[in-house]
Structures are given as structure tokens and as C-alpha cells.
C-alpha positions, 0 to 999 in steps of 0.5 A: 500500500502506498504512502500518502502523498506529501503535502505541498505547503511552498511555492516559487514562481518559475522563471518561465511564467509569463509577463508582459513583454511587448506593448507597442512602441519601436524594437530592436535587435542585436545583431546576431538575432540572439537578443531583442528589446522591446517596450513596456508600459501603458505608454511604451516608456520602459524597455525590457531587453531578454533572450530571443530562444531563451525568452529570459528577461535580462534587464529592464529600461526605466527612460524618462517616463515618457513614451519611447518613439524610436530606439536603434542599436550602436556597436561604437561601444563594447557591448553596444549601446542602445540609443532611446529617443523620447517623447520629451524630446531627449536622447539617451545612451544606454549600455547594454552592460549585463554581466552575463553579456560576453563576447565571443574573442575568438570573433575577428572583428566588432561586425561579425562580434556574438553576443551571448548569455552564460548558461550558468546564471542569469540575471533575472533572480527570485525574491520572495518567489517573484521575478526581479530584473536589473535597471540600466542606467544611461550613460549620456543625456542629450536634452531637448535644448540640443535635439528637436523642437518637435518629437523624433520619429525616426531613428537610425545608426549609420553602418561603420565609417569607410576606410577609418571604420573600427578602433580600440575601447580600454578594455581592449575590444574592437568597436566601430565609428558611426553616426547616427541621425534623428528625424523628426516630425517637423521635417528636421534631420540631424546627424550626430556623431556617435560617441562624441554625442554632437551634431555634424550635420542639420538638413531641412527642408522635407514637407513633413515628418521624417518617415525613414532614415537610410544610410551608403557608405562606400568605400574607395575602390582603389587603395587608400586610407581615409579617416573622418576627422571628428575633432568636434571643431565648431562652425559658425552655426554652433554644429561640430564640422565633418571634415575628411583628409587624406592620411596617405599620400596619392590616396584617391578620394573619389570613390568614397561615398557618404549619403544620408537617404530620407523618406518623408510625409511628402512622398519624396526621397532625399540624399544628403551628401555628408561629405560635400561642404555645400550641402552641409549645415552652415546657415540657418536653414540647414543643408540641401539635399544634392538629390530629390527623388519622387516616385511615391505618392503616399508616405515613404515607410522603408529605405534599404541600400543593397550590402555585399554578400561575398567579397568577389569582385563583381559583388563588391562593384554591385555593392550601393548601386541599389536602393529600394524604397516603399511606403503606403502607396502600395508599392516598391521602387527600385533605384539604380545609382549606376555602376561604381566603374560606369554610368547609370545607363548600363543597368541592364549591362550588369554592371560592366561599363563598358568604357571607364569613364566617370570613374569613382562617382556618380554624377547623375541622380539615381534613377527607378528601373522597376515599379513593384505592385504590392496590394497592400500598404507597405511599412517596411522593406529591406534587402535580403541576403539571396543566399539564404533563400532557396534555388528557386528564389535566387534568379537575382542572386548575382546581384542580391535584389531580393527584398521582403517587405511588410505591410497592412495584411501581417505576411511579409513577402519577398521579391525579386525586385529587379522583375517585379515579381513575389517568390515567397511569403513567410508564415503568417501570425497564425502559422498560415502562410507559405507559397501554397496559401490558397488566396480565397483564404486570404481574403476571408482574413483581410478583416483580421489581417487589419489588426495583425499587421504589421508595423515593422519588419527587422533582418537578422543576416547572421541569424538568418531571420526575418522579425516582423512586429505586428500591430497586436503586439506579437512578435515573429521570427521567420527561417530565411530558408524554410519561410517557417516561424522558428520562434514567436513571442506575444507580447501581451496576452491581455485578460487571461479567461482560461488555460489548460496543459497539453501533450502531444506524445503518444505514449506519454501524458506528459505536459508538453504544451499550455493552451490560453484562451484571452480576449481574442479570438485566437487560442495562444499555445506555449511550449511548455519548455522553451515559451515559444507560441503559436497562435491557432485561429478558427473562431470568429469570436472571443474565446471564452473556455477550454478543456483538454482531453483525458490523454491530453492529445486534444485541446476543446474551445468555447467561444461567443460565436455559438460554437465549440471546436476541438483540435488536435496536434498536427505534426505537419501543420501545428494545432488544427481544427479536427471537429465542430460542434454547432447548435447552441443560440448564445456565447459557451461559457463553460465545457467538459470532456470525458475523463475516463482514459479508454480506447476513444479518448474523448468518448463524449463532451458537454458545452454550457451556454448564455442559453442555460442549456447543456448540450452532450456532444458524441466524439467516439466518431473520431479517431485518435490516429493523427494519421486518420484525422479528418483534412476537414472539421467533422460537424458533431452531432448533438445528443441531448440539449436540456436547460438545467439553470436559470441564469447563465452557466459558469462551470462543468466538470464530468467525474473521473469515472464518466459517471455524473456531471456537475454544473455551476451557475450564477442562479446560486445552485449546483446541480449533479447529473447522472450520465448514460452514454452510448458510443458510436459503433464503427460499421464494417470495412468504414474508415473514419473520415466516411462517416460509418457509424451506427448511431450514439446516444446519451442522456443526463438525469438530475439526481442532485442540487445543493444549495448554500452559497449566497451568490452566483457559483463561479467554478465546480470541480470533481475530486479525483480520489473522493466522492466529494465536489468543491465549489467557489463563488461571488460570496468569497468562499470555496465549499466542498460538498458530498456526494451522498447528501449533496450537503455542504461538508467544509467550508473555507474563507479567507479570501476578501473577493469573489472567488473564481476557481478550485481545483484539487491536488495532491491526490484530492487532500488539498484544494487551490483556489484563485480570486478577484483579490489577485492571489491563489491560495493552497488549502488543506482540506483536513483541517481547513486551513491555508496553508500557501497565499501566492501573490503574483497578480494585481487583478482578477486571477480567472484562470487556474490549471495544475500540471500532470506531475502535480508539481506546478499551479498555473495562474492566470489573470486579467493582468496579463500575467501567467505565472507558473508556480513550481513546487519547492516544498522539498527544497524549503523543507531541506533549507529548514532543515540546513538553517537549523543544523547552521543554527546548532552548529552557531550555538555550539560554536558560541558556547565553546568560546565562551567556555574557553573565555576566548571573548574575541571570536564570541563577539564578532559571531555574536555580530555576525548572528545579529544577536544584540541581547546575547551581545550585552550579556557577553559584554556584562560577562567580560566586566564582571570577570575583569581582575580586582584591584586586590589581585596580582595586577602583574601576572599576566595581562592583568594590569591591561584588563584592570585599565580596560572599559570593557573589563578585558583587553582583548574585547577592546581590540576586538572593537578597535579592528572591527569591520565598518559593517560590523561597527555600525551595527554594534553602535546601533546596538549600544544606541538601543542599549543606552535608552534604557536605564538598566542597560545604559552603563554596559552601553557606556562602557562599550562606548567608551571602548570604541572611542578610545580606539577610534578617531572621529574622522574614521568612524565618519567613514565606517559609517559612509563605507557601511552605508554604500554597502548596506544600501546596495544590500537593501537595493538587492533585498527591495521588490519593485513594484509591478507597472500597475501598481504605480498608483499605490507604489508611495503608500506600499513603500510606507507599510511595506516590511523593511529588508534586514539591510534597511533596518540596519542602514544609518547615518552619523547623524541619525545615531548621534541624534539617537545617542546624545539626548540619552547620554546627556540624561544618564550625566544628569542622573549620574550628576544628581546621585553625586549630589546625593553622595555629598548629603550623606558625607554630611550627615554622617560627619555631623552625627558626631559634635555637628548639628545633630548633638542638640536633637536629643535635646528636642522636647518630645513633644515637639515631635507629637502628630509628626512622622518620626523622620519628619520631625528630625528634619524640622529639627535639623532645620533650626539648627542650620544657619539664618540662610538656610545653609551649614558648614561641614568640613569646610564645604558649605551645603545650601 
């Protein structure tokens, strides 16, 4: 007989949970595709860099609280350096400084340099079971007094500067020289230098808001080295001049090109020539472009400059003769600046000039060879490596004129743009997509595509990717090669309704898959592992509920447009739609499969509508052979539909023994079902997909109802071991319910909202529960207690499942927060356990110093335990065993101790070498002890020790040192509060518990505010006790021939109806002299 299970009472959340990532705004990646950053926030001011496979975050962005409008990426620092332009019109540099960030040395230059994370640690660390993430702090500012008048809208670093493009930083690694421009919605570009942080050129002139920022940079053809002399020497206009000179003699400088291309609100192209003086920024009118191009009439959204591909000759003359532009006109244009060695003309020569005229530049202004109708808005283009693409894509390969583009239908495509022709379409965001996508299909999802699509689309070359970002805040990384998505990343999932593990192993039911349903139409299904999405369409409305079957092989949705479908994992084509069920008149708000694991996984399932009916579905028409589902949805037949509730219908569950159904509504009521199902029959020699079967049937009977709680049921749930179900509703408690009597056994209470859903655990003895107060809470059901509160939301948390290894609580809210809680009871238990063997281990320790009056090391593990009341009792200690003025004060350091404040003076060298943090804590401590009388002399004493030893110079800076290293501890201890709970940040900060550095944290000045009132008091005190000493001198001095002789004259009588002291007083009095006052020994006493 086995044991029973262990009861899991910690949780921590795993730091594969997911949190919002994306919220719209710019985005950017490294080069080597590893890594991307992406913005946050309800206005896309924050920015989270993290792993691109991994989905770890590695670092947050704060900015300036106002929103980012363009970000890019600069490798003229090592890491690199991300530049933010803000809404506020500033500037800022941000190095990518994350210590896991590593550079691959062996790399031979900065450009093909990769970027990479250690798999030992990461950044990304667990407090209090929440995931933290590093702030990066900038470096530089540019403020909107040097920037724009008008927000930037385009952003851009320029490739490395011909000729003089890399240099060495200190620590040895090779970096690049760039630019970077900025553009903004004025119509004024500025180009900067990138790590002197000045302008060097200023153009204006364009007819609206700067739309798109391309960079050709060339370099001589023939042999020479030239360098850009960024010296930063000032023009009349106040702008840092870029001066070119030659640095070798004979050099030829008429084959270096340096353009800046931008597209604009007026349909038109600039190029700015960076190197001409003429067109550079010398009045106040800023330069002039040396060309305007037209061909658009609509906004110019994407520039790109052909790159080289490989180094051979023929590449190299090839290399900036092409440009491709594109905007919202609905197509792409191809440029041709003319052959390097020949003129424009000989385009369609190849390149090959026929005659070597017109050598090294190009002296006329680029031409359009070829228009390309795109059917649709287009927001981004770029050129694309062709040797990534397949053989039947690279008809342009010798020249490199395949580009991708991305518009307003969410598929970014790809073009021969020399022909004018499409050869290829990258997966769509639902999976879809590819050369054989059927057009009718398209057409159907033009009103979804609106919402999917795209904003911008990057290009990985090393990586071989193509990113598209997308309007719905999904982010897609596409093969080059196999045109399939290779990883996708929802940045937000809004409210999370429901959610459910899957599997899609055969022999295994082992959760490989998460399915959610969120405010979409759209089901998102994760990798449990590696985080990647998928997004499976299908409904046409928003999905409300989800089940999976008992083997986990198929995944059944309930959506607002009245239908139900089940899915099942296609190894060819992802999740897919295998069947649909039709027939009820409103939104399924809730639906149950059978759980019984039998041949027919899924024999039977029950959906629940608005329309308070049930409907029993037969699915023993389906076959669990993926190699036999059907290539189009079965339409499911229904069994039975019967209205079992008055309001609407919130939860259903079938038993685990298919027996009974329950069901849960806003009507306040459960009701239990008994169920009879017959399955269908296959006929003789019928596949599945030809409909053979004998008609199935099933019925449900009413065979219960209970009734207590006080508002509408939210959820219901069979246990799986006992013959108990367990309900949550509106009246913020869970109950179980038994089955025999169908009357309420426990009842459990603690959450302050609605309570949402249940669910059971560990073989049935506990039970979880979720809530409108944003926390999931364990409970054990023998005793009814809450044993676990996990706070990991800050809003409805809706959703709850528990994975198949019972080791995992999923939660999920409608702050779009998935937390995965990983059970950690075992290792808490193991730490309990070492914390106390540590403790033993101390107090051993402890005691055996103390036996061998080694008072030193007892000290500093005293201060090392923070164990202020064991300290005082170790210094009480060390003063009563100080020597006696009657012992042999010459063995020994007797003579040593009998001088020390402490009573030894081994203690007082103890103190003298005490470290800064250890200082101020015991200081701290003698503070505490000195407020109180009985305490304040062992406090003095210490004192006293402490100052004898130490300058006030060096304590001022034990106290500086141990600040700086306090409050880096109380930075690390401290949890930043969630984007949502900016609101109340202020007063959480004031009830929050303060971390164990923060309470040890103190200035000078705040211990000597705390130390000098007591001091002073305890003088008084002292003061008045000395006073007192006098008095008694005198009394006793006069009991023989002082004042006292003449009392035993005293009448009795005098003393009649007076105490006994009281009349000596009296008596004494008239014996003093006429001013109150008497002489003892020479000393007058008033």
C-alpha cells in the first residue's frame, strides 16, 4: 500500500511564467538575432531587453517616463549601446552592460562580434518567489535644448565609417565609428556623431515628418586610407564640422561615398551628401539635399541600400548601386545609382561599363528601373541576403535584389525586385502562410489581417531571420530558408479567461504544451519548455473556455460565436481544427470532456451556454490516429440539449469515472447529473473520415442540487480520489460538498473577493483556489486551513490549471500575467532543515568560546548572528570577570584588563579592528542599549571602548563605507513594484516590511541624534546621585559634635502628630544657619 502523498505547503514562481513583454512602441535587435528589446508600459516608456530562444528577461529600461518613439542599436561601444529617443524630446545612451553579456574573442572583428548569455546564471533572480530584473542606467543625456523642437520619429545608426571604420575601447575590444541621425516630425534631420554625442550635420527642408532614415557608405575602390576627422571643431552655426583628409599620400578620394537617404510625409526621397561642404549645415536653414527623388505618392515607410554578400569582385562593384524604397502607396521602387566603374545607363549591362569613364562617382541622380505592385500598404522593406533563400528564389542572386517587405495584411513577402515579381511569403501570425496559401483564404482574413499587421519588419543576416512586429503586439521570427516561424513571442496576452496543459506524445501524458484562451479570438499555445507560441485561429469570436482531453492529445474551445471546436496536434501543420460542434443560440461559457482514459479518448463532451442549456456532444466518431484525422472539421452531432439553470452557466466538470456531471451557475445552485452514454459503433470495412457509424446516444438525469452559497457559483470541480465536489463563488468562499447528501461538508474563507476557481491536488487532500483579490491560495482540506497565499497578480486571477506531475499551479489573470508556480516544498523543507543544523552548529560554536573565555571570536559571531541581547550579556560577562584591584595586577595581562572599559583587553581590540559593517551595527546596538536605564552603563562602557580606539574622522567613514554597502544590500533585498501598481507604489513603500539591510542602514547623524539626548540624561542622573553622595558625607560627619548633638535635646513633644523622620528634619532645620545653609568640613551645603 502506498504512502500518502506529501503535502505541498511552498511555492516559487518559475522563471518561465509569463509577463508582459511587448506593448507597442519601436524594437530592436542585436545583431546576431540572439537578443531583442522591446517596450513596456501603458505608454511604451520602459524597455525590457531578454533572450530571443531563451525568452529570459535580462534587464529592464526605466527612460524618462515618457513614451519611447524610436530606439536603434550602436556597436561604437563594447557591448553596444542602445540609443532611446523620447517623447520629451531627449536622447539617451544606454549600455547594454549585463554581466552575463560576453563576447565571443575568438570573433575577428566588432561586425561579425556574438553576443551571448552564460548558461550558468542569469540575471533575472527570485525574491520572495517573484521575478526581479536589473535597471540600466544611461550613460549620456542629450536634452531637448540640443535635439528637436518637435518629437523624433525616426531613428537610425549609420553602418561603420569607410576606410577609418573600427578602433580600440580600454578594455581592449574592437568597436566601430558611426553616426547616427534623428528625424523628426517637423521635417528636421540631424546627424550626430556617435560617441562624441554632437551634431555634424542639420538638413531641412522635407514637407513633413521624417518617415525613414537610410544610410551608403562606400568605400574607395582603389587603395587608400581615409579617416573622418571628428575633432568636434565648431562652425559658425554652433554644429561640430565633418571634415575628411587624406592620411596617405596619392590616396584617391573619389570613390568614397557618404549619403544620408530620407523618406518623408511628402512622398519624396532625399540624399544628403555628408561629405560635400555645400550641402552641409552652415546657415540657418540647414543643408540641401544634392538629390530629390519622387516616385511615391503616399508616405515613404522603408529605405534599404543593397550590402555585399561575398567579397568577389563583381559583388563588391554591385555593392550601393541599389536602393529600394516603399511606403503606403502600395508599392516598391527600385533605384539604380549606376555602376561604381560606369554610368547609370548600363543597368541592364550588369554592371560592366563598358568604357571607364566617370570613374569613382556618380554624377547623375539615381534613377527607378522597376515599379513593384504590392496590394497592400507597405511599412517596411529591406534587402535580403539571396543566399539564404532557396534555388528557386535566387534568379537575382548575382546581384542580391531580393527584398521582403511588410505591410497592412501581417505576411511579409519577398521579391525579386529587379522583375517585379513575389517568390515567397513567410508564415503568417497564425502559422498560415507559405507559397501554397490558397488566396480565397486570404481574403476571408483581410478583416483580421487589419489588426495583425504589421508595423515593422527587422533582418537578422547572421541569424538568418526575418522579425516582423505586428500591430497586436506579437512578435515573429521567420527561417530565411524554410519561410517557417522558428520562434514567436506575444507580447501581451491581455485578460487571461482560461488555460489548460497539453501533450502531444503518444505514449506519454506528459505536459508538453499550455493552451490560453484571452480576449481574442485566437487560442495562444506555449511550449511548455522553451515559451515559444503559436497562435491557432478558427473562431470568429472571443474565446471564452477550454478543456483538454483525458490523454491530453486534444485541446476543446468555447467561444461567443455559438460554437465549440476541438483540435488536435498536427505534426505537419501545428494545432488544427479536427471537429465542430454547432447548435447552441448564445456565447459557451463553460465545457467538459470525458475523463475516463479508454480506447476513444474523448468518448463524449458537454458545452454550457448564455442559453442555460447543456448540450452532450458524441466524439467516439473520431479517431485518435493523427494519421486518420479528418483534412476537414467533422460537424458533431448533438445528443441531448436540456436547460438545467436559470441564469447563465459558469462551470462543468464530468467525474473521473464518466459517471455524473456537475454544473455551476450564477442562479446560486449546483446541480449533479447522472450520465448514460452510448458510443458510436464503427460499421464494417468504414474508415473514419466516411462517416460509418451506427448511431450514439446519451442522456443526463438530475439526481442532485445543493444549495448554500449566497451568490452566483463561479467554478465546480470533481475530486479525483473522493466522492466529494468543491465549489467557489461571488460570496468569497470555496465549499466542498458530498456526494451522498449533496450537503455542504467544509467550508473555507479567507479570501476578501469573489472567488473564481478550485481545483484539487495532491491526490484530492488539498484544494487551490484563485480570486478577484489577485492571489491563489493552497488549502488543506483536513483541517481547513491555508496553508500557501501566492501573490503574483494585481487583478482578477480567472484562470487556474495544475500540471500532470502535480508539481506546478498555473495562474492566470486579467493582468496579463501567467505565472507558473513550481513546487519547492522539498527544497524549503531541506533549507529548514540546513538553517537549523547552521543554527546548532552557531550555538555550539558560541558556547565553546565562551567556555574557553576566548571573548574575541564570541563577539564578532555574536555580530555576525545579529544577536544584540546575547551581545550585552557577553559584554556584562567580560566586566564582571575583569581582575580586582586586590589581585596580582602583574601576572599576566592583568594590569591591561584592570585599565580596560570593557573589563578585558582583548574585547577592546576586538572593537578597535572591527569591520565598518560590523561597527555600525554594534553602535546601533549600544544606541538601543543606552535608552534604557538598566542597560545604559554596559552601553557606556562599550562606548567608551570604541572611542578610545577610534578617531572621529574614521568612524565618519565606517559609517559612509557601511552605508554604500548596506544600501546596495537593501537595493538587492527591495521588490519593485509591478507597472500597475504605480498608483499605490508611495503608500506600499510606507507599510511595506523593511529588508534586514534597511533596518540596519544609518547615518552619523541619525545615531548621534539617537545617542546624545540619552547620554546627556544618564550625566544628569549620574550628576544628581553625586549630589546625593555629598548629603550623606554630611550627615554622617555631623552625627558626631555637628548639628545633630542638640536633637536629643528636642522636647518630645515637639515631635507629637509628626512622622518620626519628619520631625528630625524640622529639627535639623533650626539648627542650620539664618540662610538656610551649614558648614561641614569646610564645604558649605545650601
Amino acid at each position: 500500500m502506498s504512502s500518502d502523498p506529501t503535502l505541498k505547503t511552498a511555492f516559487r514562481a518559475s522563471p518561465r511564467s509569463l509577463h508582459p513583454t511587448y506593448t507597442g512602441g519601436p524594437v530592436a535587435i542585436t545583431r546576431d538575432g540572439k537578443y531583442i528589446i522591446t517596450t513596456l508600459g501603458d505608454e511604451q516608456e520602459e524597455l525590457l531587453v531578454s533572450e530571443v530562444d531563451g525568452g529570459r528577461g535580462l534587464a529592464r529600461i526605466k527612460g524618462d517616463g515618457t513614451p519611447l518613439t524610436a530606439i536603434a542599436l550602436s556597436y561604437h561601444t563594447y557591448p553596444p549601446t542602445l540609443i532611446t529617443a523620447h517623447q520629451s524630446l531627449s536622447v539617451r545612451y544606454y549600455p547594454l552592460d549585463i554581466p552575463e553579456l560576453t563576447s565571443d574573442q575568438a570573433s575577428g572583428s566588432s561586425s561579425n562580434k556574438v553576443f551571448k548569455l552564460s548558461n550558468a546564471t542569469s540575471p533575472a533572480t527570485l525574491k520572495n518567489g517573484k521575478l526581479k530584473l536589473p535597471f540600466l542606467s544611461y550613460n549620456r543625456q542629450l536634452t531637448k535644448n540640443q535635439t528637436h523642437q518637435s518629437p523624433i520619429i525616426s531613428l537610425s545608426v549609420s553602418p561603420p565609417l569607410p576606410t577609418s571604420s573600427h578602433s580600440i575601447d580600454d578594455n581592449g575590444n574592437e568597436t566601430e565609428n558611426t553616426l547616427f541621425a534623428t528625424g523628426s516630425a517637423d521635417g528636421v534631420v540631424k546627424v550626430w556623431d556617435t560617441k562624441g554625442g554632437f551634431v555634424t550635420h542639420v538638413f531641412k527642408g522635407h514637407g513633413g515628418g521624417v518617415s525613414a532614415v537610410g544610410w551608403r557608405f562606400l568605400e574607395p575602390l582603389l587603395s587608400g586610407t581615409l579617416s573622418a576627422d571628428l575633432n568636434g571643431r565648431e562652425n559658425g552655426n554652433g554644429y561640430m564640422n565633418l571634415n575628411v583628409r587624406s592620411q596617405t599620400a596619392g590616396s584617391d578620394q573619389e570613390g568614397k561615398i557618404m549619403q544620408l537617404i530620407t523618406g518623408s510625409v511628402d512622398a519624396r526621397v532625399r540624399i544628403f551628401n555628408l561629405l560635400d561642404p555645400a550641402h552641409r549645415s552652415s546657415s540657418s536653414g540647414g543643408g540641401k539635399p544634392e538629390y530629390i527623388l519622387e516616385g511615391h505618392v503616399s508616405v515613404v515607410r522603408g529605405i534599404s541600400i543593397n550590402e555585399t554578400f561575398d567579397h568577389s569582385d563583381e559583388q563588391e562593384e554591385e555593392k550601393g548601386r541599389w536602393m529600394v524604397t516603399a511606403g503606403r502607396d502600395r508599392v516598391v521602387l527600385l533605384w539604380d545609382f549606376g555602376s561604381r566603374l560606369g554610368s547609370p545607363e548600363e543597368a541592364n549591362n550588369g554592371g560592366k561599363s563598358k568604357s571607364k569613364k566617370n570613374k569613382g562617382s556618380v554624377t547623375s541622380a539615381p534613377r527607378t528601373v522597376q515599379t513593384t505592385l504590392t496590394n497592400e500598404t507597405i511599412e517596411s522593406v529591406g534587402f535580403v541576403d539571396p543566399r539564404s533563400l532557396s534555388v528557386a528564389e535566387t534568379n537575382s542572386q548575382r546581384r542580391g535584389l531580393v527584398a521582403f517587405t511588410g505591410g497592412e495584411k501581417g505576411t511579409v513577402r519577398i521579391w525579386d525586385v529587379l522583375r517585379g515579381k513575389e517568390v515567397g511569403k513567410m508564415d503568417g501570425p497564425g502559422g498560415r502562410g507559405g507559397d501554397d496559401e490558397d488566396e480565397e483564404e486570404e481574403e476571408e482574413d483581410d478583416e483580421d489581417a487589419e489588426e495583425r499587421g504589421i508595423r515593422e519588419v527587422l533582418y537578422s543576416r547572421e541569424s538568418k531571420r526575418i522579425v516582423s512586429v505586428h500591430h497586436d503586439q506579437n512578435i515573429i521570427f521567420t527561417s530565411l530558408e524554410t519561410k517557417r516561424i522558428t520562434r514567436q513571442i506575444i507580447g501581451f496576452n491581455d485578460e487571461i479567461i482560461d488555460s489548460v496543459y497539453l501533450s502531444h506524445l503518444q505514449t506519454d501524458r506528459t505536459d508538453s504544451h499550455i493552451a490560453l484562451a484571452t480576449n481574442s479570438s485566437l487560442i495562444r499555445v506555449y511550449d511548455v519548455e522553451t515559451m515559444d507560441a503559436r497562435l491557432i485561429p478558427g473562431h470568429a469570436d472571443i474565446v471564452l473556455c477550454l478543456d483538454v482531453s483525458a490523454d491530453g492529445r486534444w485541446l476543446v474551445s468555447g467561444s461567443k460565436d455559438n460554437t465549440v471546436r476541438v483540435w488536435a496536434k498536427d505534426a505537419a501543420s501545428g494545432w488544427r481544427c479536427i471537429a465542430i460542434a454547432e447548435g447552441h443560440a448564445e456565447s459557451i461559457g463553460a465545457v467538459a470532456m470525458a475523463r475516463k482514459t479508454s480506447l476513444h479518448q474523448g468518448k463524449f463532451m458537454f458545452s454550457a451556454s448564455q442559453d442555460k442549456t447543456v448540450k452532450m456532444w458524441d466524439l467516439s466518431v473520431l479517431s485518435t490516429d493523427p494519421a486518420e484525422y479528418p483534412r476537414e472539421p467533422v460537424k458533431l452531432k448533438s445528443l441531448m440539449t436540456m436547460k438545467i439553470h436559470e441564469k447563465d452557466i459558469n462551470g462543468l466538470d464530468v467525474s473521473p469515472n464518466d459517471g455524473y456531471l456537475v454544473s455551476g451557475s450564477q442562479d446560486k445552485s449546483i446541480k449533479v447529473f447522472s450520465i448514460e452514454f452510448t458510443e458510436s459503433k464503427r460499421k464494417s470495412g468504414a474508415a473514419s473520415n466516411e462517416g460509418g457509424f451506427s448511431g450514439a446516444s446519451g442522456a443526463i438525469r438530475l439526481v442532485g442540487t445543493c444549495q448554500g452559497h449566497r451568490r452566483g457559483v463561479w467554478a465546480v470541480k470533481f475530486s479525483p480520489t473522493d466522492k466529494v465536489i468543491a465549489s467557489c463563488g461571488g460570496d468569497k468562499v470555496a465549499r466542498i460538498w458530498s456526494l451522498d447528501d449533496f450537503t455542504c461538508v467544509k467550508t473555507l474563507e479567507g479570501h476578501t473577493n469573489s472567488v473564481l476557481r478550485v481545483d484539487f491536488m495532491t491526490q484530492g487532500r488539498q484544494l487551490v483556489s484563485t480570486g478577484s483579490d489577485g492571489l491563489v491560495k493552497i488549502w488543506n482540506l483536513r483541517d481547513e486551513e491555508c496553508v500557501r497565499t501566492l501573490d503574483g497578480h494585481v487583478d482578477k486571477v480567472w484562470t487556474l490549471a495544475i500540471s500532470q506531475d502535480q508539481r506546478t499551479i498555473m495562474s492566470g489573470g486579467a493582468d496579463s500575467i501567467l505565472n507558473l508556480w513550481e513546487d519547492c516544498t522539498a527544497e524549503v523543507a531541506q533549507e529548514e532543515i540546513k538553517k537549523r543544523e547552521d543554527e546548532v552548529a552557531i550555538e555550539q560554536n558560541y558556547s565553546s568560546y565562551l567556555a574557553l573565555n576566548d571573548y574575541k571570536r564570541a563577539i564578532q559571531l555574536a555580530l555576525a548572528m545579529a544577536q544584540p541581547r546575547r551581545l550585552l550579556n557577553l559584554f556584562e560577562k567580560v566586566h564582571n570577570s575583569r581582575p580586582r584591584p586586590t589581585d596580582d595586577l602583574t601576572k599576566g595581562d592583568k594590569a591591561a584588563d584592570f585599565t580596560s572599559l570593557t573589563g578585558l583587553a582583548a574585547v577592546d581590540e576586538v572593537l578597535r579592528i572591527l569591520s565598518p559593517k560590523d561597527l555600525v551595527r554594534l553602535l546601533k546596538y549600544v544606541r538601543d542599549w543606552n535608552s534604557r536605564v538598566h542597560t545604559s552603563v554596559a552601553a557606556q562602557r562599550v562606548l567608551g571602548a570604541i572611542l578610545r580606539g577610534r578617531k572621529g574622522e574614521e568612524l565618519r567613514e565606517c559609517f559612509e563605507k557601511a552605508r554604500r554597502f548596506l544600501g546596495k544590500a537593501s537595493a538587492d533585498e527591495e521588490d519593485e513594484p509591478e507597472d500597475e501598481e504605480a498608483a499605490v507604489a508611495l503608500e506600499t513603500q510606507k507599510k511595506r516590511k523593511p529588508t534586514r539591510a534597511e533596518e540596519e542602514l544609518i547615518s552619523l547623524q541619525d545615531w548621534l541624534d539617537g545617542i546624545v539626548p540619552y547620554t546627556e540624561r544618564h550625566l544628569q542622573r549620574l550628576d544628581r546621585a553625586l549630589v546625593d553622595t555629598f548629603m550623606l558625607d554630611y550627615v554622617l560627619g555631623e552625627m558626631d559634635g555637628g548639628i545633630l548633638d542638640g536633637i536629643d535635646e528636642i522636647d518630645e513633644g515637639e515631635l507629637d502628630g509628626k512622622d518620626g523622620m519628619e520631625g528630625l528634619l524640622d529639627a535639623m532645620m533650626n539648627e542650620l544657619e539664618p540662610d538656610g545653609s551649614a558648614s561641614v568640613d569646610g564645604m558649605e551645603i545650601e
